[in-house]
N, C-alpha and C positions, 0 to 999 in steps of 0.2 A: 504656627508652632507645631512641634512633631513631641509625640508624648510617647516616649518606652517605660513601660512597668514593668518590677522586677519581682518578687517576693524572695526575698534571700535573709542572711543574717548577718549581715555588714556591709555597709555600701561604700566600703574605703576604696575598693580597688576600683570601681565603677565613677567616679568624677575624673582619673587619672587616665582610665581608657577613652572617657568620651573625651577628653582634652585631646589629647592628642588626636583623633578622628576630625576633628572641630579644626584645630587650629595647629596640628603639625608638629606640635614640641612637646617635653616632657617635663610634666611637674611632678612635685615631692609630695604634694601635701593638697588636700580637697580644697582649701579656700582660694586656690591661687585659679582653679576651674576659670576658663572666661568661655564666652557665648552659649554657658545653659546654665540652669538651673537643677536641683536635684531637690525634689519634694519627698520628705520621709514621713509616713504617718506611724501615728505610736505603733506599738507592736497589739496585737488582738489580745483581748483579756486570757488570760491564762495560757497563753499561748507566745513561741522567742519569733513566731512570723511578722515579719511586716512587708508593709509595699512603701518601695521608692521609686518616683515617676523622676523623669528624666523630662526637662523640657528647655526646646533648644531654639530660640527665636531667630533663627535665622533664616527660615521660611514664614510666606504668611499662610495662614490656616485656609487652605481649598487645595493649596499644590500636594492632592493625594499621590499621583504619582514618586513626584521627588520627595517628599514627604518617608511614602511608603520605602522608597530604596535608601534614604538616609539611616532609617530605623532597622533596615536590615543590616544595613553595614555597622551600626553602632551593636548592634544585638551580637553579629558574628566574632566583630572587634574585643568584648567582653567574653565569648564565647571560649576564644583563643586563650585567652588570656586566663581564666580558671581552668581550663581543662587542660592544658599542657603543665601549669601548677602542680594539679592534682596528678600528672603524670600520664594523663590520656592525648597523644599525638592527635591534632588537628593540622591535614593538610594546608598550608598557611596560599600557595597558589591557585588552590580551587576552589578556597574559601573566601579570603577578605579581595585575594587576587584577583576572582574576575567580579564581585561587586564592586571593586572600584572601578573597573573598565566598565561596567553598569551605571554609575553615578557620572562618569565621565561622558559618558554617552549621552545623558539629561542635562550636562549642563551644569549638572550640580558643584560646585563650588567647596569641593574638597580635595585636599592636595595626598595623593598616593601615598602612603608608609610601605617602607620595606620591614621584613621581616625584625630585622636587628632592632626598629627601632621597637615595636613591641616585643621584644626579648628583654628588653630595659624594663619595661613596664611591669613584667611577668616576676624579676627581683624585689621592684620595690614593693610588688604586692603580696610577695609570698607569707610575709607577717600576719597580715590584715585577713588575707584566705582561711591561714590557718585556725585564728577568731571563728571563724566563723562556725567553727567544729565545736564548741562551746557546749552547746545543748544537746551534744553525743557522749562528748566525751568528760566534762565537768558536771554539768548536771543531772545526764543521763537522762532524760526528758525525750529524748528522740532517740531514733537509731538511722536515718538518715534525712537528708537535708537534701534538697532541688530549688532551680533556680529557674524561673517561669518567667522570660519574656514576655507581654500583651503588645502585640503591635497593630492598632483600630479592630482591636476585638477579639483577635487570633493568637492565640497562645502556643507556644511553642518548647515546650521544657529540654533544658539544655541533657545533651544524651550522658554528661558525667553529673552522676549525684556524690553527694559526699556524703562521707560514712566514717565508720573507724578503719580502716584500709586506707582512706586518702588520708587519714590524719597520721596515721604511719608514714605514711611515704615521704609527707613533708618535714614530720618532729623527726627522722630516724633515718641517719645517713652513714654505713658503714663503707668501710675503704677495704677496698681488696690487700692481701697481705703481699703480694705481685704482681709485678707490671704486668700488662697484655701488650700484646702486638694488636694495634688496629690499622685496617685499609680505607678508605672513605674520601669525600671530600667536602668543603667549607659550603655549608648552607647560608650561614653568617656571621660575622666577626664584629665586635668592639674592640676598635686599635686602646682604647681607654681602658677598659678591665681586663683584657687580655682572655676574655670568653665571646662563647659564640655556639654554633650547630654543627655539625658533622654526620654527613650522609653515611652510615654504615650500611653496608647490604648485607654483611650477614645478619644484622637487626633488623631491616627492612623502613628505616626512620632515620629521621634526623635526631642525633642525641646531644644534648648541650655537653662542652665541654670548657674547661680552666686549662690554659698555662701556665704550668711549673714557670719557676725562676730558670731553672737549668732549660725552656725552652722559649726563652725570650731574647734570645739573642737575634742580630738583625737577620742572621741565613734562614731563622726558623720561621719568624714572624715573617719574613719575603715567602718563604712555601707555603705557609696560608693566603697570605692576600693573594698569590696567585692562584691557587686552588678555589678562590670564592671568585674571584675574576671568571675565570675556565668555566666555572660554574654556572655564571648569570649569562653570557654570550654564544654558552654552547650548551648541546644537549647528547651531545654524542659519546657523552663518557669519557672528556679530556676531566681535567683536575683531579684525578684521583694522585693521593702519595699514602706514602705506610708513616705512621707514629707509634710511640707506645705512652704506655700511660695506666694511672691506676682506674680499678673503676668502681664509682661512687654507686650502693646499690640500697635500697631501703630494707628493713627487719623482712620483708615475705622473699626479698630475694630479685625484684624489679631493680633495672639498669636503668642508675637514674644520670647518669652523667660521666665522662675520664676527667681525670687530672694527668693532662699529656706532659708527659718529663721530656722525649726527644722527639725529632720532627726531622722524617726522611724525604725524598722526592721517590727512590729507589729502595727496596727491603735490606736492611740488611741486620735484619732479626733473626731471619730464619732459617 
């Protein structure tokens, strides 16, 4: 068995990330969790703290090694997953990227996710995250919140805390009054929701973005999937194209996302 503790204030988004870690696909809802378990103890007297263990039997109890690298991977897996939420970029290739060529290298018995597919998981969590501001921002009982991995002993608190700043950024999304002109290219796409990431350099990150209706048309939707193609095959700075689009910003003024209306290969905005 491999046991990860958390101490956090809702363990919704946590059965849906170890799922997919575990077993490759994406569920909606914590009961549908298959190869772990998730132990919640009450929360401490007078206190909204509690610890949820994670325990995942698909090792037996001595393989410390595989053990240990599964636990990082599910810890980073989670990691991603509340901090790009709360709007803090976690490089996704030199985080969950090379522990899985880590795990793949022991043997261990878990199948790679790409980027997109935890960008799914990062939506249907964004509810349950925001719960978890509860005792900042309803109660007033805290003024900030941390999320403490134990992996055989070692703790490791995740570098975003939540406060009232992330609970802005997720309750509070305004829309620019004018399109922008953006340059970038596809980090990753859902042909399904018609969202995805976009490497901007003038932001130095990948920023999630939406297509408009007016850029869903087959010319537009073929200049992305080529731009994410270009993307994963090359490193040389092919896939770049120009869009425009509005841009979703939270109340302090943080770029939290475009809603691209047009989609160029060539500028001709400027």
């Amino acid at each position: 068995m491999m046991l990860l503790r958390h101490s956090l204030g809702s363990s919704d988004p946590l059965p849906l990330t170890t799922h997919l870690v575990l077993n490759g696909t994406i569920i909606t809802e914590a009961p549908s969790l298959k190869g772990a378990k998730i132990l919640a103890l009450p929360a401490e007297p007078g206190s909204w703290k509690f610890i949820a263990t994670v325990v995942a039997g698909i090792y037996a109890l001595g393989q410390t090694p595989q053990n240990s690298v599964l636990g990082h991977l599910m810890t980073s897996a989670y990691d991603y997953v509340v901090s790009e939420t709360l709007g803090f970029h976690v490089d996704f290739a030199k985080t969950l990227g090379q522990q899985y060529e880590e795990a793949k290298k022991l043997n261990i018995d878990v199948k790679p996710q790409d980027q997109e597919r935890f960008d799914a998981v990062i939506e249907k969590c964004e509810l349950s995250i925001k719960k978890m501001h509860r005792p900042i921002i309803i109660s007033e009982s805290a003024k900030t919140a941390t999320i403490t991995p134990t992996i055989y002993g070692r703790a490791a608190p995740f570098s975003s805390a939540l406060n009232f700043e992330t609970f802005e950024y997720i309750d509070i999304t305004e829309r620019s009054s004018n399109p922008v002109d953006i340059y970038g290219r596809v980090s990753s796409y859902n042909s399904n929701t018609y969202k995805g990431r976009i490497f901007v350099p003038d932001e130095g990150r990948p920023i999630p973005f939406e297509l408009a209706d007016s850029a869903r048309d087959i010319k537009s939707v073929g200049l992305i999937a080529q731009s994410l193609v270009a993307n994963a095959i090359s490193r040389d700075g092919s896939g770049f194209f120009f869009c425009r689009g509005f841009r979703n910003i939270s109340r302090s003024g943080r770029l939290k996302g475009y809603l691209i209306i047009d989609v160029q290969l060539e500028s001709i905005f400027l």
